[in-house]
N, C-alpha and C positions, 0 to 999 in steps of 0.2 A: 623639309621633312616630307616623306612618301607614305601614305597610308594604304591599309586594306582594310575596308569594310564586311562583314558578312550579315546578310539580315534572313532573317526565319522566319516566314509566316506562318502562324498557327491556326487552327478555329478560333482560338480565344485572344491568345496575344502573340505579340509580333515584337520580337529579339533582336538586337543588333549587337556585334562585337567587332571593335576596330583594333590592330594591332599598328603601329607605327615602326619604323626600320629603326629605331633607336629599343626595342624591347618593351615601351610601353604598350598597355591593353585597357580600354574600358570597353563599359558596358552596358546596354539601355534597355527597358520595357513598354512595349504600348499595347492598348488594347487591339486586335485586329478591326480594320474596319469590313466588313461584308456589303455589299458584294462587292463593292470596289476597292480593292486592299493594298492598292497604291494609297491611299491616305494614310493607312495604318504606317509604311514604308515611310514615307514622308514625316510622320510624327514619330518613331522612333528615334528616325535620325535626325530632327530636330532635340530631340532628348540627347543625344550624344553628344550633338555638338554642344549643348549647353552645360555639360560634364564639363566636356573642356574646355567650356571657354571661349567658345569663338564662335561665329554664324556660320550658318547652315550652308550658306557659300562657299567659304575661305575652307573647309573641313572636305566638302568634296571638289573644291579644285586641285587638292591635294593627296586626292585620291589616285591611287595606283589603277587598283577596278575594286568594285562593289562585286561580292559575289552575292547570289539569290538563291533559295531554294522554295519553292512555290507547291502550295495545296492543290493550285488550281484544277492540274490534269489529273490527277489520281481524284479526287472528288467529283469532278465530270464524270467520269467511267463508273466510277462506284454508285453516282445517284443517278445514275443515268441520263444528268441534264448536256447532252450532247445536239447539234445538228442533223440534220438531214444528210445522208452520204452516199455517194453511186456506189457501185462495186461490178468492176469489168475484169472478169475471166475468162480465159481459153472453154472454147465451146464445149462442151459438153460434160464441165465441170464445176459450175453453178449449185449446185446443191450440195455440197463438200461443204462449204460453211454451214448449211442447215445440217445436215447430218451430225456433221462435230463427232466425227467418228466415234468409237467406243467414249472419248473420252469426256466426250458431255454427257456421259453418266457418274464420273469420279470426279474431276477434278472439284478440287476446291471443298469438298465434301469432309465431314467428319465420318470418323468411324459409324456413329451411329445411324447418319444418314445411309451411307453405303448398306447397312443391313438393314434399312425398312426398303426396300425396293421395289414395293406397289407404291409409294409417295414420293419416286424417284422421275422426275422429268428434265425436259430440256428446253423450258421457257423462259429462254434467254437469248433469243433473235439478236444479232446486231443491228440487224437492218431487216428491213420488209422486202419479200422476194422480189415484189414490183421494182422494185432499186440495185437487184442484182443481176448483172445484165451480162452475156455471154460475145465474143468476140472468135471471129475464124481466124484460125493463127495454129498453127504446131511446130515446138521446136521441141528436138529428142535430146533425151539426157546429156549425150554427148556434146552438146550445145547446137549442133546442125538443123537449120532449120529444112524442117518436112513440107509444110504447108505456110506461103505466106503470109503475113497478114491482110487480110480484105480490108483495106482504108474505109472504101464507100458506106461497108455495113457497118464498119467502127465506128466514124461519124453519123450514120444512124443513130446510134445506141448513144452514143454521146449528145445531142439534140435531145433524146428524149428523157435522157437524168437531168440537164438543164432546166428542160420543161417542166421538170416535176419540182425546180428549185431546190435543188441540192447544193449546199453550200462546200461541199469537197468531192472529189472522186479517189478511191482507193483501186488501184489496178495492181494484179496479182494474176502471173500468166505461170502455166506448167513448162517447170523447166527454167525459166526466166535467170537463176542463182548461178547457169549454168552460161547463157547469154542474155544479156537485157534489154537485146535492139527491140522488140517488140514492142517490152513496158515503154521504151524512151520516146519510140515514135508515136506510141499511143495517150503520152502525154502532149508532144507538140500539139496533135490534133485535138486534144482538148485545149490546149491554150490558141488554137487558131476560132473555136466557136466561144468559147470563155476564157479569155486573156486573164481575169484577176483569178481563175478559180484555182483551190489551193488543193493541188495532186500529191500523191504520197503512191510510192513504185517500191514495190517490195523487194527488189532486185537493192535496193539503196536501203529498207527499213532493215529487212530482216531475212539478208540471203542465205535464207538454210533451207536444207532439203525438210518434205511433210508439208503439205498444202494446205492444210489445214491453220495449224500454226502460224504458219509466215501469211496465210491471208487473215487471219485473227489478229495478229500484230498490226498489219499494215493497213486494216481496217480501223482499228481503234487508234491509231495514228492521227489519219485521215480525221476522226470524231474532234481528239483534243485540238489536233495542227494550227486550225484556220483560230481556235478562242486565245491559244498559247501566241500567236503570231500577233493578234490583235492587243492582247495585255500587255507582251513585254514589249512590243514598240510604240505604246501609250505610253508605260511609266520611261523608258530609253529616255523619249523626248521630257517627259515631267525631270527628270533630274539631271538632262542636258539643260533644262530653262534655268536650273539650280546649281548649274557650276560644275557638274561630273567631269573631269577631265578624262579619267579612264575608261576604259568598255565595264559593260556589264556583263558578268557571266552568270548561268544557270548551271543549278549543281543536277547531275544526271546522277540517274539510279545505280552507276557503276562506281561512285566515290570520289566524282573529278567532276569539275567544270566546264562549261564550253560557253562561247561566244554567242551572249541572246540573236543574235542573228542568226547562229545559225540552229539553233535550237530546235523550231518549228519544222525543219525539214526531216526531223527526224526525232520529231514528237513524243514520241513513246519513250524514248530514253530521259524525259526529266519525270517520268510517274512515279517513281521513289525519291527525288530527288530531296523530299522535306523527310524523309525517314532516314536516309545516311548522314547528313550532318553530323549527329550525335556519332556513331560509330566512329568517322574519322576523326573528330576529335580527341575520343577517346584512344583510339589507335595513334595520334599524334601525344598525348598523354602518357602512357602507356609506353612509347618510349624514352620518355624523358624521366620516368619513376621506373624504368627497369621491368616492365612487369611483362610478362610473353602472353599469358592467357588470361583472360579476362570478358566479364558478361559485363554487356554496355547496355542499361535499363534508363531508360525518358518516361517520364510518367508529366505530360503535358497539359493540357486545359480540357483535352478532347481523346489522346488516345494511349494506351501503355506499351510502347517498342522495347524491342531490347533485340541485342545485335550480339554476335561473339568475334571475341581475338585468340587466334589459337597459336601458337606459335609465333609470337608478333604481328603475324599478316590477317584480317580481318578476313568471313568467310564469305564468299563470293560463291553465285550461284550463275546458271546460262539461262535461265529462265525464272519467270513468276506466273502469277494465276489472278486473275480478276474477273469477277461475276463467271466461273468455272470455264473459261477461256486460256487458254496456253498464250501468255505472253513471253515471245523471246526479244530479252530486254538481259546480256551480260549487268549484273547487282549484286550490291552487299546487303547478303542475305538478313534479312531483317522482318521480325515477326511482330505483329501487331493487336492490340483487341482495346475495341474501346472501353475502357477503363481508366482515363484520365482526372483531373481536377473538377471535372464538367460534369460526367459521368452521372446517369441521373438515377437515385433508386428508387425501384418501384417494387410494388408488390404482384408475382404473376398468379393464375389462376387456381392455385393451390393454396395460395398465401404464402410463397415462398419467398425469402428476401430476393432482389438480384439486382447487379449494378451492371450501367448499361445497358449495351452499345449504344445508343442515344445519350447524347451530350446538350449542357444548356448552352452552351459556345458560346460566344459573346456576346450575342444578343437572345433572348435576356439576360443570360447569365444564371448564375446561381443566383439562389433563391435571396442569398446576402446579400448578392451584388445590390437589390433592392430597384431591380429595374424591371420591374414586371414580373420576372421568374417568379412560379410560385412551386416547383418540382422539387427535392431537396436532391441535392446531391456530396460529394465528396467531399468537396470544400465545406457545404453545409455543417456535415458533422464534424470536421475537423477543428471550426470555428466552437461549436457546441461542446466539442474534447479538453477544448481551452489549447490545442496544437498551434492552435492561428490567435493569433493575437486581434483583440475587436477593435485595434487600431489602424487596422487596415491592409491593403496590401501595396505592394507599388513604392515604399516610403512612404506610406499614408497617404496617397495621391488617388488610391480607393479604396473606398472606406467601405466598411462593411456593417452591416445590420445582424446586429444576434437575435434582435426581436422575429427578423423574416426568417432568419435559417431554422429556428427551433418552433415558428409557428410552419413550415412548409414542413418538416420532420415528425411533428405530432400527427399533422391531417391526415398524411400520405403513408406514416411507416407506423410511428407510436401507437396511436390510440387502435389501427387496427388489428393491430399483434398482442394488444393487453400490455404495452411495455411502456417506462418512461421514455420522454424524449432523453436522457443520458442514457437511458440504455438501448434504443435506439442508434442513436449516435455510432455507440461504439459497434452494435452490431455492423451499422454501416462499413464501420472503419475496420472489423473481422474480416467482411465479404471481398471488400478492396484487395485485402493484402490475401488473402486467401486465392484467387481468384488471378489475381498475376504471381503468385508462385507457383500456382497450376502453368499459366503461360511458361515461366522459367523452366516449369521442370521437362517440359513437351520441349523444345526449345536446346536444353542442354545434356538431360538425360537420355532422351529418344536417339537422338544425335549421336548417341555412343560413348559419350565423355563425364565424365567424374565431378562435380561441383565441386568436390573439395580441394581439387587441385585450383579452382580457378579464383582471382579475386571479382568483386562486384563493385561496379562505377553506377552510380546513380545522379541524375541529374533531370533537368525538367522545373518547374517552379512547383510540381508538387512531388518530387521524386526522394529525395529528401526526405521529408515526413515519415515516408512508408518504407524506405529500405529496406534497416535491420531487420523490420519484420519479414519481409518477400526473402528477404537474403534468407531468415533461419526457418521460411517454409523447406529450402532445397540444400541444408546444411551449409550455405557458404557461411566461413568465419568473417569475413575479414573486407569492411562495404567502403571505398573510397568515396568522398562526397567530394567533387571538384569544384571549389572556391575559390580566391582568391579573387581575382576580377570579374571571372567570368559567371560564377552562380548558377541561376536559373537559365542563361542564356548560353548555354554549352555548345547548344546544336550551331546555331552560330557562331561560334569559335571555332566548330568544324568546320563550315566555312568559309570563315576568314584563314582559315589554315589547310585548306583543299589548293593543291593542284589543278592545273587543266587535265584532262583523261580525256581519251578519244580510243574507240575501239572499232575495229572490223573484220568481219567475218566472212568465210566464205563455205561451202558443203563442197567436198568434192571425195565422195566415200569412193574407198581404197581398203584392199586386203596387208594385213600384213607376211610380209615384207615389204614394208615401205620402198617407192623408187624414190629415192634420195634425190635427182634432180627435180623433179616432179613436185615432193615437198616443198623444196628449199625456195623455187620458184613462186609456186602459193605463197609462200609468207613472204618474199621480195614485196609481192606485188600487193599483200596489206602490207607491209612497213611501208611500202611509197605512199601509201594512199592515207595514211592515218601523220606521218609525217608533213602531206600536203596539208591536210588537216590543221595541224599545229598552225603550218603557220599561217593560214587564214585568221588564227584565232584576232590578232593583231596585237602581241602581246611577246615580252622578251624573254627568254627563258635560261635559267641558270645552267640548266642540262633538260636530254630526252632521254628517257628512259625507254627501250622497248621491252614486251615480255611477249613470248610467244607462247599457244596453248592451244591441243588435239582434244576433243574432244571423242574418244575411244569407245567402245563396246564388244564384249564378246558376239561373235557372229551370234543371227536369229535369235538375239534378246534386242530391245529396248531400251533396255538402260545404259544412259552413257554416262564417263565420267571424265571431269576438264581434267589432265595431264599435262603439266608444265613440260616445254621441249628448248632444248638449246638453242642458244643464238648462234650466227655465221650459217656458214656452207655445212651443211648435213651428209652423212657418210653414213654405211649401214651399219655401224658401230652406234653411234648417235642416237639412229630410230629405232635400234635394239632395246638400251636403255629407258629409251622414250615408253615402249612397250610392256617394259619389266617395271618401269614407275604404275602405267595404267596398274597394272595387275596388282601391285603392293597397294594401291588406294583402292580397286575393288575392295580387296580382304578386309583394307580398314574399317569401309562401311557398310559391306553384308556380313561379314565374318568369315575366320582363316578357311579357306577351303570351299568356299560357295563358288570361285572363281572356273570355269572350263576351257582352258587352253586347249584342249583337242579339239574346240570349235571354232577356234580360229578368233583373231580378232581384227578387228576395221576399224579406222579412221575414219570420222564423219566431217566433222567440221573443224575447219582452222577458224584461231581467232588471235591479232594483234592487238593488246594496250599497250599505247603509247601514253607517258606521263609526260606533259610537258614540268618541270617542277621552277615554279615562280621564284625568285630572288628576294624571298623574305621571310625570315625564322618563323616558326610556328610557338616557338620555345616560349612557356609562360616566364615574366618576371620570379626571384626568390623574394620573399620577405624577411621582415627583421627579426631577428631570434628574442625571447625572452630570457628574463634574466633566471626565470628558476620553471618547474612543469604546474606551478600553482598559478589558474587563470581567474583567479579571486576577484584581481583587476579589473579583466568584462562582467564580469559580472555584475546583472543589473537589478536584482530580484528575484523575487519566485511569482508563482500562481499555479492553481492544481489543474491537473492537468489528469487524463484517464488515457489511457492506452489499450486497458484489459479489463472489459468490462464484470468480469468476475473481481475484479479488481476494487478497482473505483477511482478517484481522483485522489491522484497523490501528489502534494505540495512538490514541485518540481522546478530546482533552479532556473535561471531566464540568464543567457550570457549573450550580450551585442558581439557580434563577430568582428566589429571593425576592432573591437580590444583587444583582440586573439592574437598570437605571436608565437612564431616555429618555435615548439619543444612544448607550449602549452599542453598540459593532460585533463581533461575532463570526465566527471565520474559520473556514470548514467544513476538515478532519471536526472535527462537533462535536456535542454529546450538553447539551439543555438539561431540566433534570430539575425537574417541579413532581411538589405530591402525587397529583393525578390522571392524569397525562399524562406525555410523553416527547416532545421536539422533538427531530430528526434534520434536522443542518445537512449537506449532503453534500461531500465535498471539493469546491473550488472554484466551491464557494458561499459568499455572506456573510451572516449574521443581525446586524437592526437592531434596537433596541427604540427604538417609539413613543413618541409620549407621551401612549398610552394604556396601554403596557405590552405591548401585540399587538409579536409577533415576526415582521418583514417580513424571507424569505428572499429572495436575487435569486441567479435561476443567471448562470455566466460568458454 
């Protein structure tokens, strides 16, 4: 038998889901461990293997590959615990990072920021000027080199980022996307004076035209690189010592895996990597239940994502934004706020409630967890609502304290608002859902698109709980809970059900009428390169998929938009059509007629994904049908429970899931209970079970 593992590290806990070539799936929970979160790894899937049965050895020698998706990098960037890093640019363009053109006054910014703009700055240096260090060199657009590069003062300048112990150099030369002998040879010479030191070449991170940009990428590259290279080939070897027979892959921010090898060289593509999980599996779901559009909402230990599927295919972006920095990283666009299980409330200086961004993560935890925490948060009131049962979470493998959740709820929210700790509580649990239906609705509505056409997947160890409510802030009817094996640990099923993906790009801005040989050529030369790619991975593939994709703009605007273009040899029939797609997807997302074709339009950037697709179903198990839709059977009890705090606690059935059986119908309020999770059916709602075992809630 051939397995695949996928494991999800979180702040709080760490998910594993294993699919086997014969159709079966299970699936495990462990606390994450910080800061070393190879243990958390190692004890999940000691949890698995114990599922089924057998040591932790025999489980991964039978492993096909482990796929991973890691906090690491996107949490380096965000709290800024990075190293030291050079940065070597063409002379007399060194201050193009500090400048951060207009756009480190917007990005990343809310509306409201944008309009206070005396409290608008750009303190957010990557690097200290002393560590950005200039190089003689000029090559012209055309790729021709003008001036060549001066070695002797390059290695100057390389000597003294050394000197000043910098643990990486980032090199970013004008022009370079166009030729990259520069960047290449300006790495030898760092590895001829620092042979281990870990270089990142923008020509390789992120060759697109804007300087800006592609040095901001390829900077922040350089930040994660050398800690991402040092992790995954610590744990490689930790679960080489453990029997791994296959490679380990790392999920990148574009919805696909690649070989922890090669990973670090191109660093910046796993920094969403723990935020897509959940979408491709959903998108792997989603075609097995028929369903084209759909909102994929994680509500985890630490943060609240939610992802969309429009048309069957998941939405993909060319770029993202971190600490107001243009990162070009191709990714499935995926929106986030911390608002997880962790999620801590406080009261801000108004006395106003608010949940968040600050999380208790794992250590200490909630305030139940009973390990110090003394902040209440999410969980806290959940447990106080009677949502969470005080027998624990995990299968009762953590236990919790109602004594600490409703004594850290009193100090902190109750007694300062005049309110009970239950009514507290529920407020808590208002603001939650309140507050990611806000996220939902920016998210789906801004976007241009209808909620009510779309269904909602909810998943996460606390996603569950809060759905129906998030879903009926943005009118969706209709919230699937994906059960069955996989639970709370979904995002790893996305995992374990991700493809390899390998993408490349290149800028090479053109008017339209496209030259047709010119095109066709560009995208040869990424399909070779992304195909080499593959098979480096060291891994056998069912089939390769290629997709090609222009990234277009109407002349003297800024805005571009990715337009799918045909495979094979291109003819000016082909790049006609190509051009009339750009133009129908403008209209789609500024509206009919914003578009100006009398200004001509340009091709900026090509881009190749190549899917390698793996040789093993992603297809969930069916379960056993019941004999009538009366699930009286699971049923295990009641206890009251509050949802609406105008409300109050209402005696509200308790049904064990493992009782549950396709065709079962349950009648809200109702309380469905696995070992990782908690389903919250709300009154005058119904829950169905599939026959997948996914729990479809429908409001009145």
């Amino acid at each position: 038998m051939s397995l695949v593992i996928g494991v999800d590290v979180g702040g709080t806990f760490t998910d594993a889901v294993l699919i086997d070539d014969r159709g079966g799936v299970a699936a495990a929970k462990a606390p994450s461990t910080p800061p070393d979160y190879s243990h958390g790894v190692l004890d999940v899937l000691r949890a698995l293997a114990e599922h089924r049965g057998e040591s932790l050895e025999a489980m991964l020698a039978a492993t096909h590959h482990l796929a991973h998706g890691t906090t690491s990098s996107l949490n380096a960037l965000v709290m800024r615990k990075v190293p030291q890093v050079g940065f070597l640019t063409t002379v007399g363009h060194r201050d193009s990072i500090f400048i951060m053109n207009v756009e480190g006054r917007y990005l990343g910014r809310s509306p409201e920021e944008l309009q206070d703009v005396m409290r608008q700055n750009k303190a957010h240096a990557l690097l200290p000027k002393r560590l950005a260090l200039e190089v003689t060199e000029r090559i012209d657009r055309d790729g021709k080199v003008v001036v060549p590069l001066d070695e002797d003062a390059a290695r100057e300048a390389i000597r003294s980022l050394v000197a000043e112990g910098v643990e990486a150099v980032a090199i970013s030369l004008l022009w370079s996307f166009r030729n990259p002998a520069h960047e290449k040879r300006l790495r030898e010479l760092v590895h001829e004076i620092a042979p281990d030191m870990f270089v990142a070449l923008s020509s390789e991170v992120s060759p697109r035209i804007r300087e800006f940009a592609r040095s901001a990428t390829t900077i922040m590259s350089s930040q994660i690189g050398p800690g991402l290279r040092d992790y995954l080939g610590n744990l490689e070897t930790t679960l080489r010592e453990h029997g791994l027979a296959g490679p380990l892959l790392v999920m990148q921010s574009n919805g696909g895996a690649v070989a922890a090898a090669e990973a670090p060289r191109t660093a910046i593509s796993t920094v969403g990597s723990i935020l897509t999980g959940g979408v491709v599996g959903a998108n792997a779901l989603a075609g097995q239940l028929g369903h084209s559009n759909v909102i994929a909402t994680d509500v985890g230990g630490t943060t609240f994502l939610v992802g969309l599927i429009v048309g069957g295919e998941p939405v993909r972006a060319s770029n993202t934004i971190i600490n107001h920095h243009p990162i070009n990283v191709p990714t499935l666009e995926v929106h986030a706020i911390g608002s997880g299980g962790g999620a801590i409330a406080w009261l801000d200086a108004g006395g106003n409630l608010q949940i968040g961004p600050h999380s208790a993560q794992a250590v200490p935890g909630p305030a139940c967890y009973d390990q110090g925490g003394t902040e209440p948060t999410n969980t806290d009131a959940n447990l106080v609502l009677g949502i969470l049962s005080d027998r624990g979470l995990i299968g009762g493998r953590k236990a919790l304290s109602m004594e600490a959740a409703r004594e850290a709820i009193r100090t902190r929210i109750a007694e300062p608002l005049g309110l009970t700790i239950e009514q507290a509580a529920a407020a808590i649990y208002a603001v939650q859902n309140s507050q990611t239906g806000d996220l939902l609705r920016k998210t789906v509505v801004e976007a241009g698109h209808d909620p009510r056409e779309f269904l909602l997947y909810a998943f996460g160890g606390a996603g569950p709980a809060h759905a129906a409510m998030y879903a009926a802030e943005v009118g969706v009817g209709t919230v699937v809970v994906p059960l069955g094996q996989v639970a709370s640990a979904f995002s790893a099923y996305g995992l374990a059900a991700s493809d390899v993906v390998l993408a490349a790009e290149l800028s090479d801005p053109s008017t339209v009428p496209l030259d047709p040989q010119r095109v066709t050529d560009n995208f040869a030369r990424l399909e070779k390169q992304v195909v080499e790619g593959l098979r480096r991975q060291g891994l056998d593939y069912a089939s390769i998929e290629l997709e090609r994709e222009l990234d277009m703009r109407y002349a003297a605007q800024l805005a571009e938009v990715t337009t799918p273009v045909e495979a094979g040899d291109l003819d000016e029939a082909a790049l006609a059509r190509a051009a009339a797609n750009f133009e129908q997807r403008y209209a789609d997302l500024y509206g009919a007629g914003s578009g100006f074709s009398a200004a001509g339009i340009q091709a900026i950037t090509f881009r190749v994904r190549a899917t390698g697709v793996l040789p093993f179903s992603s297809a969930l198990p069916e379960v056993k049908s019941a004999d009538s839709a009366d699930a009286s059977s699971a049923r295990v009890g009641t206890r009251p429970i509050c949802l609406d705090g105008r409300i109050g606690y209402v005696e509200t059935d308790v049904y064990d899931y493992l009782g549950l059986r396709r065709g079962h119908v349950l009648r809200g309020p109702a309380v469905v209970e696995l070992p990782t999770t908690t389903v919250v059916v709300p009154a005058g709602s119904t829950g169905t079970v599939d026959h997948l075992g996914n729990l479809t809630i429908t409001a009145k």
